[in-house]
Every structure is written in C-alpha cells, then in structure tokens.
C-alpha positions as CSV (number, residue, x, y, z in Angstrom):
1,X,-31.4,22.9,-70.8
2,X,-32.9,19.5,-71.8
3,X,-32.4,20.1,-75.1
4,X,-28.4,20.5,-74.4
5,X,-28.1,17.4,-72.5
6,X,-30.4,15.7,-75.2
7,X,-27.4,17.0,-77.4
8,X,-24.4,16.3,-75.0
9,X,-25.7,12.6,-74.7
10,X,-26.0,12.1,-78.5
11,X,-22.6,13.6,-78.9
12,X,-21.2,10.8,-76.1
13,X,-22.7,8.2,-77.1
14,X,-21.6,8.5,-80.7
15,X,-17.9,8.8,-79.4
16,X,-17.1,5.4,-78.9
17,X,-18.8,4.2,-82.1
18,X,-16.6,6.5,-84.2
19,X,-13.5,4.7,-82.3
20,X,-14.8,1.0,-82.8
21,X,-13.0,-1.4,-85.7
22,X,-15.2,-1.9,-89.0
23,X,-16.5,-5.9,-88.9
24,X,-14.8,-7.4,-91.0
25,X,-12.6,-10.4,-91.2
26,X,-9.2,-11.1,-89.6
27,X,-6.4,-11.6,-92.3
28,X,-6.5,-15.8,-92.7
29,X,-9.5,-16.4,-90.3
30,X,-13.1,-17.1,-89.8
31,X,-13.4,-14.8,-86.8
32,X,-15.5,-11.8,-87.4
33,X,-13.7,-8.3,-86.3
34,X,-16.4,-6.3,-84.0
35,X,-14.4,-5.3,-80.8
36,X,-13.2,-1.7,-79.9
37,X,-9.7,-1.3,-79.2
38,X,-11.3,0.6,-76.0
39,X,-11.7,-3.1,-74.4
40,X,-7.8,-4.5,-74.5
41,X,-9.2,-7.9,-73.0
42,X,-11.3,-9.0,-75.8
43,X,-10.4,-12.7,-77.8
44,X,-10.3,-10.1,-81.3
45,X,-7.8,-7.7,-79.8
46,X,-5.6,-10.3,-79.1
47,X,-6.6,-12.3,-82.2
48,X,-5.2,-9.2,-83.9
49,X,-2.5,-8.7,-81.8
50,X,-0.8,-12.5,-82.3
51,X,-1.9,-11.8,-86.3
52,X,0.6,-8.3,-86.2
53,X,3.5,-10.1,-84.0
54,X,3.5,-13.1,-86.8
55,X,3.4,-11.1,-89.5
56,X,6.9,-9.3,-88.2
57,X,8.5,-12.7,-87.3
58,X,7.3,-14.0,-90.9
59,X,9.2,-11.1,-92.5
60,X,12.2,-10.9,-90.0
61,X,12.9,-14.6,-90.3
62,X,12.6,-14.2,-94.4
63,X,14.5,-11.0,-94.4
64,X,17.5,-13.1,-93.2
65,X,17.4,-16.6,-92.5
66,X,21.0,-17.2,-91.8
67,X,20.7,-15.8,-88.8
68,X,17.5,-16.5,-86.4
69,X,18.7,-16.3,-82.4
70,X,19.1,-12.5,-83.4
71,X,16.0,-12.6,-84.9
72,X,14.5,-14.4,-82.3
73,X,16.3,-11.7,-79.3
74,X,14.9,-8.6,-81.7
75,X,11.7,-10.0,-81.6
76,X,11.6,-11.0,-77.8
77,X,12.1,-7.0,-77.0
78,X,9.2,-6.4,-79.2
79,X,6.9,-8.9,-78.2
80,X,7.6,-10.3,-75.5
81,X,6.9,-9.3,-71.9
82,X,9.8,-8.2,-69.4
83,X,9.3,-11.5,-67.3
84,X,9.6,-13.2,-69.9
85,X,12.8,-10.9,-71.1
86,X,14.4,-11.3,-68.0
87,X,14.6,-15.0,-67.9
88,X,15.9,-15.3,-71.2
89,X,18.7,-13.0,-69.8
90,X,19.7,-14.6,-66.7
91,X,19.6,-18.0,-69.0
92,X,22.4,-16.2,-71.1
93,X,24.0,-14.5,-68.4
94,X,24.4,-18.3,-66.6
95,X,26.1,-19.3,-69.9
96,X,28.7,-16.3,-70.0
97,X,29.2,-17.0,-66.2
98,X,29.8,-21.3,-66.5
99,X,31.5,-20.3,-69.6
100,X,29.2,-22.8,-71.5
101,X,30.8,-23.3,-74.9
102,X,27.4,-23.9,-76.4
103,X,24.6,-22.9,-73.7
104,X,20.9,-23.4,-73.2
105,X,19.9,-22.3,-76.9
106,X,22.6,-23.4,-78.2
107,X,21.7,-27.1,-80.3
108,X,17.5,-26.3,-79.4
109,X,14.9,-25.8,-81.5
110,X,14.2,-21.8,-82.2
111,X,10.9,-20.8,-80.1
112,X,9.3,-18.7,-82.4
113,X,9.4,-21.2,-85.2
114,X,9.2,-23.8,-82.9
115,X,11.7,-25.8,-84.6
116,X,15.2,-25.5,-86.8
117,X,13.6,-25.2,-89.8
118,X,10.5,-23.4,-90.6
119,X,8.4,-22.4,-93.3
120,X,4.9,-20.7,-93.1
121,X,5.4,-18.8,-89.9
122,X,1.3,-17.8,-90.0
123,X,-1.0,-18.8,-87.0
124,X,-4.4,-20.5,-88.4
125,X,-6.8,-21.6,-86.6
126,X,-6.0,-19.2,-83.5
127,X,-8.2,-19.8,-80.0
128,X,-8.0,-17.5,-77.2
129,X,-9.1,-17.8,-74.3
130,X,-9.1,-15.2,-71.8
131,X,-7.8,-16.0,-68.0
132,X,-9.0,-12.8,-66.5
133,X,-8.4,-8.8,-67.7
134,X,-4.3,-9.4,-67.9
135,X,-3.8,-13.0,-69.2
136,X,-4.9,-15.0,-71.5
137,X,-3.2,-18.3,-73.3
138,X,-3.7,-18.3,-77.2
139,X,-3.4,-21.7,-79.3
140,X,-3.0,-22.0,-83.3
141,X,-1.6,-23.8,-85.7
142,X,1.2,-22.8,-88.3
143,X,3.7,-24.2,-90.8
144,X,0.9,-27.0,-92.0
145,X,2.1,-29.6,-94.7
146,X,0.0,-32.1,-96.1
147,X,2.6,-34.4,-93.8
148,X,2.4,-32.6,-90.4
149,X,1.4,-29.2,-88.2
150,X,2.9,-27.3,-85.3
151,X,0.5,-26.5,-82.8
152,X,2.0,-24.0,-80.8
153,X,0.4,-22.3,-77.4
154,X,1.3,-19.0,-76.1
155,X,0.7,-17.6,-72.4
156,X,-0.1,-13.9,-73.3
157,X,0.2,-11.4,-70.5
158,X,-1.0,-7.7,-70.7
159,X,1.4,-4.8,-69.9
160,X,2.6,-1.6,-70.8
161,X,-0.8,-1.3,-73.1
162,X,0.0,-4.2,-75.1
163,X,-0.3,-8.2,-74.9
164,X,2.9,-10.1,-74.6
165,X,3.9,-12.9,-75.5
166,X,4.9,-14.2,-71.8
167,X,5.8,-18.1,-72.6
168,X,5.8,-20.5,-75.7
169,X,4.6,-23.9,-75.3
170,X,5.5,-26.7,-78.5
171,X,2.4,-28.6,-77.8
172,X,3.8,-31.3,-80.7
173,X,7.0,-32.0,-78.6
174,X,5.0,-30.7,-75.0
175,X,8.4,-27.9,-74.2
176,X,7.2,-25.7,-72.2
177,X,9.9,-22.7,-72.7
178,X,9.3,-21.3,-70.0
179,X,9.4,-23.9,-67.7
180,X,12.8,-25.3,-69.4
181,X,14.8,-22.0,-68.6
182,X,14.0,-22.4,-65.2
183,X,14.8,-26.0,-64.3
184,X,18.3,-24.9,-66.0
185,X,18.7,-22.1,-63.7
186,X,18.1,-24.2,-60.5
C-alpha cells in the first residue's frame, strides 16, 4: 500500500510540471517565461496575453488600413471585456438616438493605435502589475521613432477565462477612454 501511494504521489506531482510553459523568452522582451497557464493571475500570463491581442491588432490594422473603427469594433469583441463592450454600445446607440451626424468616435483618435495614424502596433517594454486575482493594469510602449513613443496603459479585467482589455488610457495625451465615454453619456 505504501508503495502505491509512493506511486500515486510521483504520478501527481509530475502532472502539473508536464502542463507548465518551457522558460524561455517572450517574443520582443526581457521577461523570462516560467508560469503555468494553471495560475491565470501571473504578470507572464498576461504578458503573453497583451503580446497575442497585439499581434492580431498588428495584422488586422495591416490587413486593411482603410478601414480601422471596424477593425477596432472586431477587435473589441475579441478582446475586450463585456463592460467595456457595453459602453462602447450605449456611446453608439446615444449617437443613432441624437442623430449625431458624426458622434463620439467620429474626428478621435482610434484607441487601439492610440492615434490616426500608426505604425508599429507592438507593446515593448510591457509592466504589469497585478490589482488582485481579476484585475490588473498593464503599461508599454509602442510605435517608437527616434522622434517620439506612445505609452499606452490598459486596465485588464479577468473573465470568461481570459484577461480583457477593460479600458485604454493614452498616457501621452492622459485620455482616459473609459472615463470619456462616460462623461458623454451623462
């Protein structure tokens, strides 16, 4: 009987290292890959996570640059979390209903990009920090020139088994998205 617990424990206790990510390197980084996807609320899940969401905006905003709001809406229902969802829709839904020839969006700067224009849509230089098991905010920098960055900050929120993106903040113009949408609602 010992023996077969001896066994059973050896067996459980190499279950969650067969499971657990290689170290390794984060694609553009200096962090150093060593969390299991078993703990959702580490800074390298999420690290990963904000990595895998920009690589999709990079190659949906390439794929077809004349039009980015409906790049911007496809990615939202991808990425971003319903709270966040559902007050982009009432800020649309206030347009249709004031009849707003051009609306909230309509002459801003786009959020994912954060700006008209855009170029290298990858994060570099990405700190999280965690808030508790559900929310964390992430800050990174993208699109650098020799003349100028973007530092962008994202409120992440976890749901539905997945961090979302819950609320982007331009910290070079200090537009808090979020926060915008609602003062127009009011």
């Amino acid at each position: 009987m010992k023996k077969l617990n001896l066994a059973v424990l050896s067996l459980l206790m190499a279950v969650p290292l067969a499971y657990a990510e290689p170290a390794g390197q984060l694609p553009g980084s200096n962090q150093t890959v060593t969390a299991s996807q078993e703990d959702p609320a580490s800074e390298a899940v999420i690290m990963q996570r904000i990595q895998a969401i920009y690589t999709d905006a990079r190659r949906n905003y390439s794929s077809n640059p004349s039009a980015p709001y409906k790049q911007a809406v496809d990615l939202d229902r991808l990425y971003c979390s319903a709270g966040w969802n559902k007050t982009v829709q009432q800020v649309l839904d206030k347009d249709a209903r004031d009849n707003e020839e051009y609306g909230f969006f309509y002459d801003a700067p786009d959020y994912w990009p954060m700006g008209q224009d855009w170029g290298d849509l990858t994060p570099q230089n990405i700190q999280v920090s965690l808030k508790d098991k559900t929310h964390a905010v992430v800050v990174f920098e993208m699109d650098k020139t020799p003349d100028s960055v973007k530092r962008v900050q994202l409120d992440m929120v976890y749901e539905e088994g997945n961090w979302c993106i819950d609320n982007f903040i331009d910290r070079n113009a200090g537009l808090d998205w979020k926060q915008s949408m609602r003062e127009y609602l009011k």
